[in-house]
VMD Tcl script that builds the backbone (N, CA, C; Angstrom):
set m [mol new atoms 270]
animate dup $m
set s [atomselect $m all]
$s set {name element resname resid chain x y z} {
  {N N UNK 1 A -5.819 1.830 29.052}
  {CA C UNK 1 A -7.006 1.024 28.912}
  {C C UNK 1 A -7.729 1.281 27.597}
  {N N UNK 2 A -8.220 2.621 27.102}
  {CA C UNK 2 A -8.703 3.143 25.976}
  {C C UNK 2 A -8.018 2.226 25.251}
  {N N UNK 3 A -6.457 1.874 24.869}
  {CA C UNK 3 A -5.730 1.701 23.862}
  {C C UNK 3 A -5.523 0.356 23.348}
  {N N UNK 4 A -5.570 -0.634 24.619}
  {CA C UNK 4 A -5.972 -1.711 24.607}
  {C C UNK 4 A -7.201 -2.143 24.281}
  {N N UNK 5 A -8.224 -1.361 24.323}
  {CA C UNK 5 A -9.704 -1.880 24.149}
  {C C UNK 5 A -10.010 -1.540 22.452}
  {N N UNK 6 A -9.576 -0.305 22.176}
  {CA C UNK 6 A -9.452 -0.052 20.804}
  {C C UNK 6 A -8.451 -0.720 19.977}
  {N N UNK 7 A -7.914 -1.879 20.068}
  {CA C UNK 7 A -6.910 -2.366 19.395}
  {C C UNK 7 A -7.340 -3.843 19.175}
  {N N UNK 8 A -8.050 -4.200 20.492}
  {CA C UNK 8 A -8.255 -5.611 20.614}
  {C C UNK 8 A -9.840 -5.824 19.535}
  {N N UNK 9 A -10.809 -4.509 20.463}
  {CA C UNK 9 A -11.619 -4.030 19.197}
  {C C UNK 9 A -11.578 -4.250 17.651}
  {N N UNK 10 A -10.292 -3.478 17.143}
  {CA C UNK 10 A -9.803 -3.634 16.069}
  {C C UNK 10 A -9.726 -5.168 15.185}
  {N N UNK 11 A -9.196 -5.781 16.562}
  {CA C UNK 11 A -8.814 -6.910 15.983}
  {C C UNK 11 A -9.913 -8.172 15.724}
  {N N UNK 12 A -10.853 -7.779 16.662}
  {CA C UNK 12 A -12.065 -8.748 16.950}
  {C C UNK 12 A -13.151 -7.999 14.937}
  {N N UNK 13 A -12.960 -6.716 15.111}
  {CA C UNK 13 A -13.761 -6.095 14.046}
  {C C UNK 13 A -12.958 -6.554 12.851}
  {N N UNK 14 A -11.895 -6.921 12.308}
  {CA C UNK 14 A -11.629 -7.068 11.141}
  {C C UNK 14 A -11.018 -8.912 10.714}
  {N N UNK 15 A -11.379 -9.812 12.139}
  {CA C UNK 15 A -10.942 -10.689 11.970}
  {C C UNK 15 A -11.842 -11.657 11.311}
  {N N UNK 16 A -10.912 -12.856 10.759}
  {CA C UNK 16 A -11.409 -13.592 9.570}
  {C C UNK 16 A -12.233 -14.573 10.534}
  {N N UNK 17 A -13.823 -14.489 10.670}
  {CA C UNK 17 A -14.784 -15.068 11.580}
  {C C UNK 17 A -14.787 -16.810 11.599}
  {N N UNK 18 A -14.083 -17.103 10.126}
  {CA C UNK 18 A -14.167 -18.596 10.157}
  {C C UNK 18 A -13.295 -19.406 10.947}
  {N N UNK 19 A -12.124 -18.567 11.620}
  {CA C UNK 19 A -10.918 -19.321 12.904}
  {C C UNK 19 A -10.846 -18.203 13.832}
  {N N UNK 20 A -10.577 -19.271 14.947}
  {CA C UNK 20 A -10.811 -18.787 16.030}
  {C C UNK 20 A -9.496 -17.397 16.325}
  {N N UNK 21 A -10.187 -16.305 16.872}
  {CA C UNK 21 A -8.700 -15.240 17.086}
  {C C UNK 21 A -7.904 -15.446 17.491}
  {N N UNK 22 A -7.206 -15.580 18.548}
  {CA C UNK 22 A -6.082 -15.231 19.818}
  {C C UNK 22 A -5.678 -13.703 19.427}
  {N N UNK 23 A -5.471 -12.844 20.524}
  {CA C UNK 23 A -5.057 -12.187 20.950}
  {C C UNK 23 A -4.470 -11.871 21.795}
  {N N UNK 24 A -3.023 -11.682 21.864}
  {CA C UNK 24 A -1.454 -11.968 23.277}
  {C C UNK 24 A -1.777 -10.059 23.796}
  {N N UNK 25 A -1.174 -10.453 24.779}
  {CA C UNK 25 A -1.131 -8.425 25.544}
  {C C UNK 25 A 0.487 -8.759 26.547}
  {N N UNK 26 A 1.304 -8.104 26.218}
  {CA C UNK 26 A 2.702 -7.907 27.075}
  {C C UNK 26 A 2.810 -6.875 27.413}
  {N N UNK 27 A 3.095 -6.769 28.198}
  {CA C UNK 27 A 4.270 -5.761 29.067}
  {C C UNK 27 A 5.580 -5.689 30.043}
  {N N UNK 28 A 6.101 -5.451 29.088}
  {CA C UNK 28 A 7.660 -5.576 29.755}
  {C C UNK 28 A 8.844 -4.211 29.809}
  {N N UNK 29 A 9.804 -4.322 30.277}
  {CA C UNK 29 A 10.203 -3.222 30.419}
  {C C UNK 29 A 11.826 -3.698 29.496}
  {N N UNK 30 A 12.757 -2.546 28.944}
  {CA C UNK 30 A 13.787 -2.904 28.583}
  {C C UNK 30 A 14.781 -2.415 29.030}
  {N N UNK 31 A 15.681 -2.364 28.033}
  {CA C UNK 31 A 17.403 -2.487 28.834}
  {C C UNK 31 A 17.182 -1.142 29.493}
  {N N UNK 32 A 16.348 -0.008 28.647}
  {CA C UNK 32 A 16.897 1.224 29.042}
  {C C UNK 32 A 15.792 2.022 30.145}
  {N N UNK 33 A 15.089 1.106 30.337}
  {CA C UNK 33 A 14.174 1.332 31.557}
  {C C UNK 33 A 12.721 1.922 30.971}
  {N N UNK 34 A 12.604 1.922 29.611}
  {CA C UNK 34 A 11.450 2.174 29.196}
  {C C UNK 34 A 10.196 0.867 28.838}
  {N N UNK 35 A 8.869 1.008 29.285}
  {CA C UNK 35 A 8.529 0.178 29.216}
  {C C UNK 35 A 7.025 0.130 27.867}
  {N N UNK 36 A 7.313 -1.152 27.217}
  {CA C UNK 36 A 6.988 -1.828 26.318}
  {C C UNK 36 A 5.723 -2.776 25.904}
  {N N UNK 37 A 4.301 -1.842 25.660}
  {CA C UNK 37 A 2.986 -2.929 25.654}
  {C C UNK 37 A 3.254 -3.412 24.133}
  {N N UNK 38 A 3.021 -4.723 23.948}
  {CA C UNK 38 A 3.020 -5.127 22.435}
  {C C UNK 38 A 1.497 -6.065 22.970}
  {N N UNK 39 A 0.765 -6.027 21.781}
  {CA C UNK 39 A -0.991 -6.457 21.396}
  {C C UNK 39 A -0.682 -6.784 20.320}
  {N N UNK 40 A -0.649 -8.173 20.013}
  {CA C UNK 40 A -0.736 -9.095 18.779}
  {C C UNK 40 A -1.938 -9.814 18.585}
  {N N UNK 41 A -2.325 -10.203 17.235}
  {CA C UNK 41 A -3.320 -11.037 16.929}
  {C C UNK 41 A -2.909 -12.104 16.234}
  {N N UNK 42 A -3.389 -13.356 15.551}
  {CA C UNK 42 A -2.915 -14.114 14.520}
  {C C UNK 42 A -4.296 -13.861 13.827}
  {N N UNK 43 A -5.054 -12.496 13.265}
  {CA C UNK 43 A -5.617 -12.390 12.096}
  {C C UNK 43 A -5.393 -12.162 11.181}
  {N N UNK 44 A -6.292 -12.397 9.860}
  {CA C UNK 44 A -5.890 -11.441 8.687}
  {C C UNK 44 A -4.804 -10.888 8.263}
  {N N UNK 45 A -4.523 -9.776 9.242}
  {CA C UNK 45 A -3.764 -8.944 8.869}
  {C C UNK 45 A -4.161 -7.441 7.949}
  {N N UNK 46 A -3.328 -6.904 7.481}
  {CA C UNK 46 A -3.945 -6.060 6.111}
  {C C UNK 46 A -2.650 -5.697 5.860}
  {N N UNK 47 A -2.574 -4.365 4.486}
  {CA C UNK 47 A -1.454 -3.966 3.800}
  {C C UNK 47 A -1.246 -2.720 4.361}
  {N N UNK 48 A -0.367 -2.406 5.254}
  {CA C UNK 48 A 0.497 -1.166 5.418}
  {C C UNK 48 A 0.242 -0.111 4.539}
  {N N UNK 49 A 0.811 -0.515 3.330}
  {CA C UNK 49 A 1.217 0.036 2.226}
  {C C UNK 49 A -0.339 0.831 1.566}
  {N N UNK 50 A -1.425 -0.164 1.823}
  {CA C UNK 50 A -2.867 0.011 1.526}
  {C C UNK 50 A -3.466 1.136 2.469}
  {N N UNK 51 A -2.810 1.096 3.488}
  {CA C UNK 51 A -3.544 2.064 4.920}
  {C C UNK 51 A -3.557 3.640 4.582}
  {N N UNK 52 A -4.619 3.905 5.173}
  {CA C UNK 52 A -4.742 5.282 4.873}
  {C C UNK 52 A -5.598 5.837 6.413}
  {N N UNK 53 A -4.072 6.269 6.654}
  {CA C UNK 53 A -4.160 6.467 8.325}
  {C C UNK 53 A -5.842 7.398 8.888}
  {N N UNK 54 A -6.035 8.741 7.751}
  {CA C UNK 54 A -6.793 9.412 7.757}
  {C C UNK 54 A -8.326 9.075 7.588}
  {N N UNK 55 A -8.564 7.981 6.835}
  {CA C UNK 55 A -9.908 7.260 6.526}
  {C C UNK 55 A -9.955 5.708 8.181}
  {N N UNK 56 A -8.975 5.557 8.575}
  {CA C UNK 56 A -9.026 4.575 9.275}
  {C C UNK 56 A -9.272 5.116 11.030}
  {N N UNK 57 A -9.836 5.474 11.411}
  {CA C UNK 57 A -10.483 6.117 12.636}
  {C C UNK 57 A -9.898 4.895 13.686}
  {N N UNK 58 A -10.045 3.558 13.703}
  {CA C UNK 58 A -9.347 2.890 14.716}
  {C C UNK 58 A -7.923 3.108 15.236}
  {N N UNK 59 A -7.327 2.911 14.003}
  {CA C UNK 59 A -5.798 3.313 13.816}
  {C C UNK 59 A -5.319 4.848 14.064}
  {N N UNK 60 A -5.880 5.400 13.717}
  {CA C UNK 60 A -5.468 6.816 14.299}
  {C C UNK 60 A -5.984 7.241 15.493}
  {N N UNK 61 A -7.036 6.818 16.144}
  {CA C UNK 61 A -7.183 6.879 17.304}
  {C C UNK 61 A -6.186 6.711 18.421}
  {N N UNK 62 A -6.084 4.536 17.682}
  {CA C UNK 62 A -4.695 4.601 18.692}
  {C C UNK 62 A -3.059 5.507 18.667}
  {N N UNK 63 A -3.093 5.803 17.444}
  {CA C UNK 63 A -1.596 6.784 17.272}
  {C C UNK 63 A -2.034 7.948 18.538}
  {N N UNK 64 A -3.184 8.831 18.247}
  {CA C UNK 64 A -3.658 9.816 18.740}
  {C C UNK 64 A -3.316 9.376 20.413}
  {N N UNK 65 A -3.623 8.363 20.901}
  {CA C UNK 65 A -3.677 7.531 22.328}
  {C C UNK 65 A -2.636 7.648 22.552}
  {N N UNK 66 A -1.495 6.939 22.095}
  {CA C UNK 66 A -0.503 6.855 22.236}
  {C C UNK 66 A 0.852 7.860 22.099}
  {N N UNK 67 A 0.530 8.896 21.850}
  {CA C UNK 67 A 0.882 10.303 21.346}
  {C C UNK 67 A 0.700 10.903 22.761}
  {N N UNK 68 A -0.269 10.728 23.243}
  {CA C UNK 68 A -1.073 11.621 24.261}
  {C C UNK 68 A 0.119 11.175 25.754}
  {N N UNK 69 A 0.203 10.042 25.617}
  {CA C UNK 69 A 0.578 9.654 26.775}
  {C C UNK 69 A 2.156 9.355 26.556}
  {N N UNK 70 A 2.892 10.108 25.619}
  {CA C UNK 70 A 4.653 10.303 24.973}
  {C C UNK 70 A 4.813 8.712 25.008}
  {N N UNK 71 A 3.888 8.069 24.305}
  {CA C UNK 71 A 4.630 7.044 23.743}
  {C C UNK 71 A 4.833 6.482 21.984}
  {N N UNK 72 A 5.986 5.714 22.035}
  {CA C UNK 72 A 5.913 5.305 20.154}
  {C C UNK 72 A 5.157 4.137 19.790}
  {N N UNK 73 A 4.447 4.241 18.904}
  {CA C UNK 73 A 3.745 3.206 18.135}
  {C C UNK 73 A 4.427 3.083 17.047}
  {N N UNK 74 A 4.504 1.361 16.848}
  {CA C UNK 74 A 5.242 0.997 15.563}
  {C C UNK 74 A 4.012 -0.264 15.910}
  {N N UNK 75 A 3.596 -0.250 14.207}
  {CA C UNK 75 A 2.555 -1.409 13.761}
  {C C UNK 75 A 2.947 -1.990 12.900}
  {N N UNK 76 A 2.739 -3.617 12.988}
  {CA C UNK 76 A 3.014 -4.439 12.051}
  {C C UNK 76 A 2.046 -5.159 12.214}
  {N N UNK 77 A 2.035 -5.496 10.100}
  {CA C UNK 77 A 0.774 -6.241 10.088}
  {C C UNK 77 A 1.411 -7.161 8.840}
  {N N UNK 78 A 0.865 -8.549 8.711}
  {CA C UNK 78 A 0.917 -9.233 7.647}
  {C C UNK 78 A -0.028 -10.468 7.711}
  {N N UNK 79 A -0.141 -11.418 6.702}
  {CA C UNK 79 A -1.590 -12.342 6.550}
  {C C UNK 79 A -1.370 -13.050 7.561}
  {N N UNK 80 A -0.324 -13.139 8.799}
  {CA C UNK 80 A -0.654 -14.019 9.931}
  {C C UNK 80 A -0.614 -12.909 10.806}
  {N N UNK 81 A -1.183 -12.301 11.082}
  {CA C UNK 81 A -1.815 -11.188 11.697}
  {C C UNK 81 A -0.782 -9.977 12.178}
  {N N UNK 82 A -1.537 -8.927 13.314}
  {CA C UNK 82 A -0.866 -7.676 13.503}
  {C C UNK 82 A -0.477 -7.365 14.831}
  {N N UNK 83 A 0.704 -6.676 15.092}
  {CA C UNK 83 A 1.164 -6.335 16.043}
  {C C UNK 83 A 1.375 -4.748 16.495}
  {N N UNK 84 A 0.840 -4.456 17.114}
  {CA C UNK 84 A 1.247 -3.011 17.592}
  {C C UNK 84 A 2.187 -2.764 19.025}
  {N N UNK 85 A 3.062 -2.062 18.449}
  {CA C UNK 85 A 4.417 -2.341 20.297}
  {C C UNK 85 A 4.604 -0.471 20.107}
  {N N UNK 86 A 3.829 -0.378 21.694}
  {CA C UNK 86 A 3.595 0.981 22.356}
  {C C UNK 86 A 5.073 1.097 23.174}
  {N N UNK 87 A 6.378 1.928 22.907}
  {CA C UNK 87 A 6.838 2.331 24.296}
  {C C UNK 87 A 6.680 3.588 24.801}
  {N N UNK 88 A 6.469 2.971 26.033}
  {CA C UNK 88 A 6.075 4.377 27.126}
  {C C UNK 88 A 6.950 4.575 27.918}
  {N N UNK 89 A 7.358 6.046 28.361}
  {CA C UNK 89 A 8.298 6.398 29.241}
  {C C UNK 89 A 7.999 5.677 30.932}
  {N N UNK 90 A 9.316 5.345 31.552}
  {CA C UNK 90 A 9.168 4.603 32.644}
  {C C UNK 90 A 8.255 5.229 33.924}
}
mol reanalyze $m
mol bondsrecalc $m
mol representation Tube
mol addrep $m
């Protein structure tokens, strides 16, 4: 719950106010029985490459979240917005 609220957070705090957000939430499970939250937006976006995990308190929060509870975070972001896909053990 924390991880979802801090993400969607995220996304509501850095989105471009002049169009409207969407924000998708999945959960599914895969071949190997581990299961899979992905939280997408169609905002903004930002640069990876620009991030600086240590100054960004949202973003490391959620790593920190997601750490806690043995799962992997892989984030993607580009100008049609960002995706973060959590897997968590089954």
């Amino acid at each position: 719950g924390l991880i979802i609220t801090e993400i969607i957070t995220n996304s509501i705090k850095h989105s471009n106010s002049e169009k409207p957000l969407h924000v998708e939430i999945l959960l599914r499970k895969n071949e190997i029985s581990r299961n899979i939250l992905i939280i997408r937006d169609d905002g903004s976006g930002f640069d990876l490459d620009q991030l600086d995990v240590n100054k960004t308190l949202g973003i490391k929060l959620i790593q920190l979240l997601s750490k806690n509870i043995k799962g992997n975070l892989k984030l993607q972001s580009s100008d049609s917005g960002t995706s973060y896909e959590i897997t968590l053990p089954a």
